[in-house]
C-alpha positions in Angstrom: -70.8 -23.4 -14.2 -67.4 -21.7 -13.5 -64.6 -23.4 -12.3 -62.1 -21.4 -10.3 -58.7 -22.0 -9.0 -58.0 -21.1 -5.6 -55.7 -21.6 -3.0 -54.9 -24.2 -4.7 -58.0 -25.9 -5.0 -60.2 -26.5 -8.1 -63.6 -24.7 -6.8 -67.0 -25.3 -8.6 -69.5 -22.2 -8.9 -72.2 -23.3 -10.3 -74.5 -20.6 -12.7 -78.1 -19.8 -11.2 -77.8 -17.1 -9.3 -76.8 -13.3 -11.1 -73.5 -12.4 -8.5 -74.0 -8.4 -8.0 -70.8 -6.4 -7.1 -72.5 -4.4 -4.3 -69.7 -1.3 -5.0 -67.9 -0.5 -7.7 -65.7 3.0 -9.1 -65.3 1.1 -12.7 -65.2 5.1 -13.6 -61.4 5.7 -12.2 -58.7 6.7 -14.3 -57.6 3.1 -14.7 -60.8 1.6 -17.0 -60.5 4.6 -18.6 -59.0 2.6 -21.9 -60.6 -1.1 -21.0 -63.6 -0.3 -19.9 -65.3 -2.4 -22.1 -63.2 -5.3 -21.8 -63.4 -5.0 -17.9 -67.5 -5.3 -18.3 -67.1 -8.4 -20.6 -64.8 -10.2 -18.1 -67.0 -9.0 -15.4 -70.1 -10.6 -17.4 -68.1 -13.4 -18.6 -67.5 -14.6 -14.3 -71.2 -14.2 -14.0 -71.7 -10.7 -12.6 -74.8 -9.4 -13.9 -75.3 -6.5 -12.1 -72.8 -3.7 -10.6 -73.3 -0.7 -8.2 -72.1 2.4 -10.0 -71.1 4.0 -6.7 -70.4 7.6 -7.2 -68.5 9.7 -4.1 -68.5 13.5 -5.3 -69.9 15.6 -7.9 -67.4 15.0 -10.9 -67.5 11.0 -10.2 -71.4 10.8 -8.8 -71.8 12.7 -13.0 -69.0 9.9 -14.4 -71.0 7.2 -12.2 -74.3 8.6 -13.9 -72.5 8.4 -17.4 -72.1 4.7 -16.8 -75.7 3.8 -15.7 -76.7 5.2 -19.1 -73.9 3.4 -21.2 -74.9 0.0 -19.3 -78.9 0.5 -18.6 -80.1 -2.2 -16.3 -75.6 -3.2 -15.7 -75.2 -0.4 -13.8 -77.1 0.9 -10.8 -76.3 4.5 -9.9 -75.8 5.9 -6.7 -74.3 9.4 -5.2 -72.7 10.7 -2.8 -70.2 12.7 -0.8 -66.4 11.2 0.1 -65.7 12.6 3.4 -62.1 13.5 1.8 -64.2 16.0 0.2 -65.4 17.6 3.0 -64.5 21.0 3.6 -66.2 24.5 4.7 -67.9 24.6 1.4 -70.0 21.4 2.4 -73.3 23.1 2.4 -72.7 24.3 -1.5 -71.8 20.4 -2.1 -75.0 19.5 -0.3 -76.9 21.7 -2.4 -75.4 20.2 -5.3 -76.2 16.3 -4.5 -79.6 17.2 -3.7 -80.2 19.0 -7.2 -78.6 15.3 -8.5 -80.7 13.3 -6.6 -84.0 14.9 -7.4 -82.7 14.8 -11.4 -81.8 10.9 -11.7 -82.9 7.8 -10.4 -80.7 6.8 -7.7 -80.5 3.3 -5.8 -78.1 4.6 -2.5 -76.6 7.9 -1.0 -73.4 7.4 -0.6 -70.6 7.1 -0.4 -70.5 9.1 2.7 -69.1 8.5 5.6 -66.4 9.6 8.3 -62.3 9.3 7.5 -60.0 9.7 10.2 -57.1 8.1 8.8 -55.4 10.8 6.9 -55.8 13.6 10.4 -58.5 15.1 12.2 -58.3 18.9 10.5 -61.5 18.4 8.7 -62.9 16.3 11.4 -65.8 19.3 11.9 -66.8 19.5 8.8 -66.8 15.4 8.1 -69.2 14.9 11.0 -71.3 17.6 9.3 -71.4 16.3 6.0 -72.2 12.8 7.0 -74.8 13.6 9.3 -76.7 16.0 6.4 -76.1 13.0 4.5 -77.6 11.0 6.7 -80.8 13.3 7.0 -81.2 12.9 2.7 -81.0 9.6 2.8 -84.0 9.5 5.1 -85.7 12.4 3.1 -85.7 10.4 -0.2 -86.2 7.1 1.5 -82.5 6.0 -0.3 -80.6 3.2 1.5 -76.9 4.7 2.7 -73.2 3.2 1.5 -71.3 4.2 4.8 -67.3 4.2 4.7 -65.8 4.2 7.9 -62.1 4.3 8.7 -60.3 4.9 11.7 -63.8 6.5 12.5 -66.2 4.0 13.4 -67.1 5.0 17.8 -68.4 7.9 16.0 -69.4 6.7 12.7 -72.3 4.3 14.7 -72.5 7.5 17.5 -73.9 9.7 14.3 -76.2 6.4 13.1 -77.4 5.4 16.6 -79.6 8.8 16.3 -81.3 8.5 13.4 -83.4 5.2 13.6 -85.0 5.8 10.2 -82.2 5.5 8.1 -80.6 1.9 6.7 -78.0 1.3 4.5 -74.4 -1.0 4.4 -71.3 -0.3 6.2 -69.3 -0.5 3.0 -65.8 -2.4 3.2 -66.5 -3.0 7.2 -63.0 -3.0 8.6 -63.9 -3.2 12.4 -64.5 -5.4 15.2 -67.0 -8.2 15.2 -68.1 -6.8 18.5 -68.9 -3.0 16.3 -70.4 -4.7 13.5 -72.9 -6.5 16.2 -73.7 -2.9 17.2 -74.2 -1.9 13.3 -76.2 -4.8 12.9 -79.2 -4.0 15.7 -79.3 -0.8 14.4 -80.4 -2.8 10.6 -77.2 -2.2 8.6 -76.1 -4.6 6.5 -72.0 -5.8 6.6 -70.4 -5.6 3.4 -66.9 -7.0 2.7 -64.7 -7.5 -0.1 -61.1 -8.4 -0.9 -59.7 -7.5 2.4 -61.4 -10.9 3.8 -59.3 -13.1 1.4 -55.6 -11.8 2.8 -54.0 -14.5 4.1 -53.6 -12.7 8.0 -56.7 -11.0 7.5 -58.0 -12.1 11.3 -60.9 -10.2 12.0 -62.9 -9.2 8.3 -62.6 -13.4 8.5 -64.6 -13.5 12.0 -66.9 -10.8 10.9 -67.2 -13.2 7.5 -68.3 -16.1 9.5 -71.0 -14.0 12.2 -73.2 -11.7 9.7 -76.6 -13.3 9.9 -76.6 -14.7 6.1 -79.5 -12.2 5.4 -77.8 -9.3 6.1 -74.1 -9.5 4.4 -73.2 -8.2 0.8 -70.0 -8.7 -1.2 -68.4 -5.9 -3.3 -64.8 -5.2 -4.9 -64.5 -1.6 -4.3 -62.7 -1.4 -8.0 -60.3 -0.4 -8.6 -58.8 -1.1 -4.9 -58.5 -3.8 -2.1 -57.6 -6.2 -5.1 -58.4 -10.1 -3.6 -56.3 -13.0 -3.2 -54.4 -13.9 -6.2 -54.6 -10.6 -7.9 -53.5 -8.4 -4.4 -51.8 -5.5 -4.8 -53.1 -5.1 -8.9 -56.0 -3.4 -10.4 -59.3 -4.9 -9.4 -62.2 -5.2 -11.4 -66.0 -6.3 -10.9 -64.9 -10.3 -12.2 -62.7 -10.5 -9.2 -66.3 -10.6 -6.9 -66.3 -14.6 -7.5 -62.7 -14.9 -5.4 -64.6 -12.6 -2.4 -67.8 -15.4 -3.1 -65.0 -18.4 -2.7 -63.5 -17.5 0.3 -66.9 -16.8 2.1 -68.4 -19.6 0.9 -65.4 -21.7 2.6 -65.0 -20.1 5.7 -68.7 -20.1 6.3 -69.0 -23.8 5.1 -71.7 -23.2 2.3 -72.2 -24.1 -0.9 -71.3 -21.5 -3.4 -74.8 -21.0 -5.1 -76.5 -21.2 -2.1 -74.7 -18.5 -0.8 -74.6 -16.4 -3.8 -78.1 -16.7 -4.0 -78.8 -15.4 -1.1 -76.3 -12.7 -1.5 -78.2 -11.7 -4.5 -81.3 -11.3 -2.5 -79.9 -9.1 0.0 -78.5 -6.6 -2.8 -81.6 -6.6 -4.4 -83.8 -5.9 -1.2 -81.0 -3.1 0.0 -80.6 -1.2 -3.1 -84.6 -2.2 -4.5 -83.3 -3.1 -7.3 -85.5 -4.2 -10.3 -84.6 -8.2 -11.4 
């Protein structure tokens, strides 16, 4: 068993289920000379399996490398950023199809809609998503959806396309949204955002996800967790995302880490 400090409070995680970061860029520049090291904490805190999640051609290739370094560590999955999207996007499209039909891929994505930055390539966004969108369903591959400052027409775009599933990666919105995500059959995946301190509403959405249908995930190297806000994260930091969960939705730790595990493995069909 693992015992962590937190908030304070000596917390007991007890070993039985495998803890699966759900997303994970433990390509980025900043593993580039720990990687190893960053997989042995990761493994040492109980993580046995982590989504490789790949978000343009150069990284869905460095995402591919890793799946091949770390066979049955690393899960591999492709896709297009919307920060990538441009008037090329059909060439891009071409290019993750040709990737998809090469390797074995667990998700598309991440794809998605971003808003935040200005709406100039708001045309082309809502293109590339929705092409995404129509892949996934074409190769029967679960999606990884990131939404921000986007998400009225992130679920507009998924509301028409019944056939395709997937995980609103990082959910940042309402709990009254992610209802709206959920009868459509997406799972609600959240990470370190839910563990800062004023952190109001990924705490709600924490506490209403049907237990069947929430995933954690890092999103290394960002959105570091409480204690370790505002450093590098890494895979091993999952546990902190597991403790606060577990406490705010009054569970046991393994019991709800098992049952995270199942989810992860039913969404991405991954092999145990």
């Amino acid at each position: 068993m693992i015992f962590l400090l937190y908030k304070g409070i000596i917390i007991r995680i007890e070993r039985g289920g495998i803890m699966i970061d759900s997303h994970a860029h433990l390509f980025a520049d900043e593993f580039v000379n720990n990687l190893d090291e960053v997989v042995s904490r990761a493994k040492e805190a109980g993580v046995n399996k982590i989504m490789a999640v790949g978000f343009s051609k150069e990284t869905n290739e460095k995402a591919l490398e890793l799946a091949k370094k770390y066979p049955h560590y690393f899960y591999l999955t492709a896709g297009i950023h919307p920060s990538e999207a441009s008037s090329n996007y059909e060439l891009d499209l071409n290019s993750l199809e040709d990737f998809l039909q090469k390797h074995q891929v667990y998700a598309l994505g991440e794809c998605g809609l971003d808003y935040h930055y200005g709406l100039e390539t708001k045309e082309y966004q809502l293109a590339l998503f929705e092409k995404q969108i129509i892949l996934s369903i074409k190769y029967n591959l679960p999606l990884i959806i990131h939404s921000r400052d986007a998400i009225n027409d992130t679920y507009e775009l998924l509301k028409r396309y019944p056939e395709a599933y997937g995980v609103m990666h990082c959910y940042s919105g309402s709990k009254e949204m992610a209802e709206k995500f959920l009868k459509l059959g997406y799972y609600i995946g959240l990470g370190g955002p839910v563990t800062f301190k004023n952190a109001r509403v990924p705490k709600e959405v924490a506490t209403m996800v049907p237990l069947d249908k929430l995933v954690i995930e890092t999103d290394s190297p960002y959105l570091a967790p409480v204690p370790h806000r505002g450093q590098t994260n890494e895979s091993s930091y999952i546990k902190y995302v597991l403790a606060e969960i577990a406490g705010l939705r009054q569970m046991d730790s393994l019991v709800l880490e098992r049952q995270l595990d199942a989810n992860t493995i039913k969404l991405f069909r991954l092999e145990d």
